[in-house]
Every structure is written in C-alpha cells, then in structure tokens.
N, C-alpha and C positions, 0 to 999 in steps of 0.2 A: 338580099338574094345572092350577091357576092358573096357574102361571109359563109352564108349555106352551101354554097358550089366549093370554095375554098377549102372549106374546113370539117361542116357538120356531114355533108355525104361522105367523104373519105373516112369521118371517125364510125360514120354508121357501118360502113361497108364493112371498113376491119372489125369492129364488135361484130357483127353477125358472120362473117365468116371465122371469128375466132371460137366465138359460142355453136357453130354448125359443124365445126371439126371437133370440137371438145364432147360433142353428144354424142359424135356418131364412132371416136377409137375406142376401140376396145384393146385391154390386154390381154396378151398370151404370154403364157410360162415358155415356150417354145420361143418367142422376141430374146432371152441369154440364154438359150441355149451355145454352145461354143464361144460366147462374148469373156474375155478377157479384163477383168475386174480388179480392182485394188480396194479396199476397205480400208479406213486408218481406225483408231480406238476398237479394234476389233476383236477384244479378250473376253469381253463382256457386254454387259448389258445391248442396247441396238443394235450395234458395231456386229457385234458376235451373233446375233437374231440375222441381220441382213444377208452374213457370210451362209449361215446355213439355208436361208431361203435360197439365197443363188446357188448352191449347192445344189440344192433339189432340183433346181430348172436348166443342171446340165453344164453350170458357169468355170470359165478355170479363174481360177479366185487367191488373190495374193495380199494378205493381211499383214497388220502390223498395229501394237501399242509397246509398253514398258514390259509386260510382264510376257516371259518367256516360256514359263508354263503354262499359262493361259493359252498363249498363241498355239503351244503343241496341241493342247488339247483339242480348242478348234480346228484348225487343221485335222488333226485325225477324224473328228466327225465329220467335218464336211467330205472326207473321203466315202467315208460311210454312207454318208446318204446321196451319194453320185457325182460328184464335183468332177468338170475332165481332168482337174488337176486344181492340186490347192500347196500353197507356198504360204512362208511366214518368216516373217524378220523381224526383231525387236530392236527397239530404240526408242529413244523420246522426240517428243518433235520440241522441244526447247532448246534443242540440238539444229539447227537450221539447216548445217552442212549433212547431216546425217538425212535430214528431212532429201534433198534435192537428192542423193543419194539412194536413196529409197526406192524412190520413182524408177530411177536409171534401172537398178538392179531386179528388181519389181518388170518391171517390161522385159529384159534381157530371159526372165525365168520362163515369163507366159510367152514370147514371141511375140509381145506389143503391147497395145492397152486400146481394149474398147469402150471403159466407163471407170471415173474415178470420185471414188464417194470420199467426200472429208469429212468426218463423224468425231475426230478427236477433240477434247476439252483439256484444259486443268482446272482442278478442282476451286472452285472458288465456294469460301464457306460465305452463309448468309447473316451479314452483320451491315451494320451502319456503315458509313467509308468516314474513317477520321483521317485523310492524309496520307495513306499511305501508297508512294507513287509505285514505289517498287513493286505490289501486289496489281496495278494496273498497266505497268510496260511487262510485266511478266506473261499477262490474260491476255494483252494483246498479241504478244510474241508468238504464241502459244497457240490463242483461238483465233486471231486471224495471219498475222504474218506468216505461218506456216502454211496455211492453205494457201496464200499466193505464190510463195515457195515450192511447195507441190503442183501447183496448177502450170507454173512457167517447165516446171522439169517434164509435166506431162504432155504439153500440149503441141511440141510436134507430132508426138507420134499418137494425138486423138486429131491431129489433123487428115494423118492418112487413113485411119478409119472412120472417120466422120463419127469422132465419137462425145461422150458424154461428161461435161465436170457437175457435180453432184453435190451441192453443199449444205449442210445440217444447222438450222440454226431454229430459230424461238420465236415464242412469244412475244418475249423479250429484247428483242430484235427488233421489233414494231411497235413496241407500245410500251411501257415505262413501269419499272416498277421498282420499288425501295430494295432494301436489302440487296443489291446486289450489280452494284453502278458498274462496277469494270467489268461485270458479264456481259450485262447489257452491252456494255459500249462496244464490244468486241463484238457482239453479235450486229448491233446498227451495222458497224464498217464491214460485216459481209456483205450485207444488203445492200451498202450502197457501193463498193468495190465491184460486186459481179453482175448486183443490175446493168452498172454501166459497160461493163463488160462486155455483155451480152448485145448493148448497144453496139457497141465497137462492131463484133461481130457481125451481126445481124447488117450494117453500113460497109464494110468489108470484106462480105460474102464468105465468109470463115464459119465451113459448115459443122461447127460443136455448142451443142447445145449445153447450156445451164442452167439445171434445179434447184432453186433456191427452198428447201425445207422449213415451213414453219412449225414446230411442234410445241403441243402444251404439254403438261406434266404427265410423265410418263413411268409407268412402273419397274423402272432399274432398281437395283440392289443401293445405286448412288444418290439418285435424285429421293429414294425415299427416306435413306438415310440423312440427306440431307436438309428435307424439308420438314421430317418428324415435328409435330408440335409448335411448328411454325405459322405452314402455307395449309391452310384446310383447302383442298380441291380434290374431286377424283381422278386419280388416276388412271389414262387408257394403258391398257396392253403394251409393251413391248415386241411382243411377236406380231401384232395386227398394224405396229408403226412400223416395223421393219418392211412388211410387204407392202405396204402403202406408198414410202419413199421408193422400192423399187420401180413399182407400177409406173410412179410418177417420172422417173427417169428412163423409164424405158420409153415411154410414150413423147419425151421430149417437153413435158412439160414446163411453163417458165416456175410455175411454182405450187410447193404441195403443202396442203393444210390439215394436221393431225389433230384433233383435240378431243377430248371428252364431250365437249358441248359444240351443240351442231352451231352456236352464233359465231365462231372463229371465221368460218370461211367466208358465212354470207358480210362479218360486219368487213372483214379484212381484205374479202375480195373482190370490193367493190371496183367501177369502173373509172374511178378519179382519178387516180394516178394513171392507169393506159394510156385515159385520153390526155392530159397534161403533157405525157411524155411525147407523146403522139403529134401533139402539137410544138413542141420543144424539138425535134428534129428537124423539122421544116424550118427551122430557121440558122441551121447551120449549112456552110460551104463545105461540103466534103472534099471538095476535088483537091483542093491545096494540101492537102495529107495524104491522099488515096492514089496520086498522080507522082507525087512527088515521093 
C-alpha cells in the first residue's frame, strides 16, 4: 500500500493528466502568427517546407544553411506567401563560431526569438563503418555539437519569451540501424542531451519548452537520393512533416512522431520511460544546485 501511495498514484495521476491535455489542444495556425522563428538547414527539403508553412501562419522567420541561393529563394517565397518578415544568412554549422553567431544576429533582425528549430545535418552516406574516426567527430560536430551551440546562444532570449527549442531527429535516434553508426550516434546524443534538458528545466522552472522530433523516412530530394536501392520503405511527405513538427512545437510538445507507418508512435511512445523517469527524479536533492 505504501509503494501504491508513493509511487503508482503519482505516476497514474501524471499519465492521465498528460493524456487529458494531449486530447483535448488543439492547433491553430493563428498560435505563430507574429512568433519570431529561426530554421537552420532551411534551403531545402523540411527545412525549407517548415520556413514556408510558417510563412503562411503569419511567422517573421530567419533561415539559414550553405547555400546562399537557396536561402534567397526561400526567403523571397516566404515573402510571398505572407511571412511579417523573413531573413537569411548563410554559413555552415561546422563553423561553430559562425553557428553562436547566427543566433546573435538572427535575433538582433527579428527583435528576439520565439522558437528555434534545429533541422541541420551533414551528409552522411550509407556504408558499413570501417574506422573511420574523422567522418564520426565530424557528424557529431555537425548533427549535435552545433545544436547545443545554437541552443546556449538562443536561450536567453527564449527565456524572455517563454519560448521553444525544436530539435529534428530520427528513427534512428531510438532504435539501431546498420549502415549508418555515426548518424545514429549523433542522433542518440540529441535524445539524450535535451531529454535531460528538459529535465533540468522542468526542476528549475525555466519556462521553454523542448520538441524532440522523431521522423522516419521522408521524401527530400536527399534522403531519397540517398537511400536509392538501399533502404526499401515508403516514404511520407515532406510538406505533411513539416506541418506536423510545427504543430508539435507549437503545442509544446515533449515529442513528435512522423512516419509512414502508424506502429512508430504507438511502439515508440509507449509509457516506460515517463514512468522510469518519473521515478528517477524523486530520488535526487535538488536544492543543493537550485539554492546554491
């Protein structure tokens, strides 16, 4: 009965009010309207789908990948289709200083920042891993050291908007798969960098949320080039995962599930890790950090 009063009521209560909020938000296109947004990989494929959804819903929106024509173009579209205002800087994020940077100048354009989506990659091709370390400090550099690099330049100023970090990652992220270990691994270290994060947060009362994106294979010009002849699966949309990760950040979601096949959500978003985690808090002293 102790154990029950301890533990199993407190996990019941939060599962049902977490599944009683999840039922009943809905989204509105009008939630970015005027929100002040950064994209990163934004020339193309998702990146450049997101940028134009938020365009549509009103958003001032401040992009960025390599390629500098790409970025023009976006940019002018998103004008077109209503943006309060759209910005674009090029760079690479294997540039780190350029990454922190980015942010800075990126906020100074829009007059702050209300949501910041990390969607950038390098290209990692699909081959066995023989050794080579360089192609794995590179992916991590790249697919995750930059998004903490961006998220520390943002996150004063999504402190004072009580705003949104937005992070893009995989399947592969959660679950293992050949062909493509240093992806993967870059993708685990989001998962497990901004869950804990969000921990921090959430014990800290640090009111910005974090969307951890999980998406399966998607119809980019890259990923399909990349998996040609490979990886048989079908591929969802691009435009219907771009609004999907919106949705899901607008709502504050801790996390969104894209996939062609309805088992992703249900096998992946099961309740085993909430409650672990759940229980794994309760056993730390905050006050020695939060005080001090």
């Amino acid at each position: 009965m102790a154990f029950m009063t301890k533990y199993l009521l407190p996990i019941l209560v939060v599962s049902l009010a977490y599944y009683y909020y999840s039922a009943n938000e809905e989204f509105r296109p009008e939630m970015l309207q005027g929100k002040k947004v950064i994209v990163t990989g934004a020339s193309k494929g998702i990146g450049r789908e997101m940028a134009y959804h938020l365009a549509k819903m009103g958003a001032h929106v401040a992009v960025t990948a390599r390629s500098e024509e790409g970025l023009q173009k976006v940019v002018s579209r998103c004008l077109e289709l209503g943006a309060a205002s759209a910005h674009y800087i090029a760079g690479t994020m294997e540039n780190l200083t350029f990454a922190e940077q980015f942010v800075t100048k990126a906020g100074e354009l829009m007059g702050g920042l209300d949501m910041l989506i990390l969607n950038h990659i390098t290209n990692s091709p699909l081959v066995f891993f023989h050794n080579d370390t360089h192609i794995v400090r590179k992916t991590m550099e790249v697919n995750f050291l930059s998004y903490v690099v961006l998220s520390v330049a943002a996150l004063p100023m999504l402190k004072q908007s009580n705003g949104s970090i937005v992070v893009i990652s995989s399947l592969a992220g959660k679950t293992a798969h050949p062909l493509i270990a240093p992806y993967s691994a870059s993708k685990f270290a989001l998962d497990g960098f901004f869950s804990s994060l969000r921990k921090e947060y959430l014990v800290t009362k640090v009111n910005v949320s974090i969307t951890l994106c999980i998406l399966g294979l998607i119809n980019t010009e890259t990923a399909m080039q990349a998996t040609s002849g490979i990886f048989i699966a079908e591929a969802a949309p691009k435009e219907d995962c771009a609004l999907e990760i919106i949705k899901g950040a607008a709502l504050r979601k801790e996390e969104v599930y894209y996939d062609k096949s309805i088992w992703t959500s249900l096998l992946l978003g099961n309740p085993g890790r909430r409650i672990m985690e759940f229980l794994a808090l309760r056993k730390y002293n905050f006050d020695k950090f939060i005080n001090n």
